[in-house]
N, C-alpha and C positions, 0 to 999 in steps of 0.2 A: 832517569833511565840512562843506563851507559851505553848510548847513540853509536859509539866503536866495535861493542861488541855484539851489538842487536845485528850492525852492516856484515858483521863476521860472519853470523849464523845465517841471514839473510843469502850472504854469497856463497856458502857451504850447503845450505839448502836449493838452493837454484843450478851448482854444481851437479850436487847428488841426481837433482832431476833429471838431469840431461839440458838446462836452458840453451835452445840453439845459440850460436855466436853470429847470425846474422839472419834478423828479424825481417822480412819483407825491403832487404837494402837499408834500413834505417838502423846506421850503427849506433846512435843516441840511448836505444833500446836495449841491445843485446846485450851479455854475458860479458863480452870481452868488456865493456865499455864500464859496466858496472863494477867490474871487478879491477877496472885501471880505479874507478872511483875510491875504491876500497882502501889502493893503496898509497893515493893521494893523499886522503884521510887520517892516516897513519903516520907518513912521513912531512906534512903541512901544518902548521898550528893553525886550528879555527875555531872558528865559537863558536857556542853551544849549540844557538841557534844555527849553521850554518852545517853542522853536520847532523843536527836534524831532518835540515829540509833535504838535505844528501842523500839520505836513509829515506825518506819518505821519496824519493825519485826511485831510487835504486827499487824499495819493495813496490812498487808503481807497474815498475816495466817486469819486474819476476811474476808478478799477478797477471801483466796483459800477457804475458808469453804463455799463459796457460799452465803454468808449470807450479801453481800455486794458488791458496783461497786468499782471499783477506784476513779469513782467519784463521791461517796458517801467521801472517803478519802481522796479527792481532797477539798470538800467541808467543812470537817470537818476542815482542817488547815488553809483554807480562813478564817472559823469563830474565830479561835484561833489568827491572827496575830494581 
């Protein structure tokens, strides 16, 4: 799976919804945070491993914010493999 482009669609889908940018005070969660994650991601060499478990955070807090199923997040890494 290309874990870069799954966190793409992931942050572009959570965009579209409207994901608030600040979850109950906990900025770990929200929009802005996942989508600095994003661009970490992009500009940090990591492993494979590490930007999976990135992507599995990121669709984590899109799913608790309501703004998405699992399998919406299910479907996004089908399209990524």
């Amino acid at each position: 799976m290309d874990a870069l482009k799954a966190m793409e669609k992931t942050i572009a889908l959570a965009y579209a919804k409207g994901m608030p940018t600040d979850i109950s005070g906990n900025s770990s969660i929200d929009f802005n945070h996942i989508d600095h994650m994003l661009n970490i991601m992009k500009s940090e060499p990591m492993s494979y491993g590490k930007l999976c478990r990135w992507l599995g955070w990121a669709q984590a807090c899109v799913v608790n914010s309501g703004e998405a199923t699992l399998e919406d997040m299910k479907q996004i890494n089908k399209e990524c493999k």
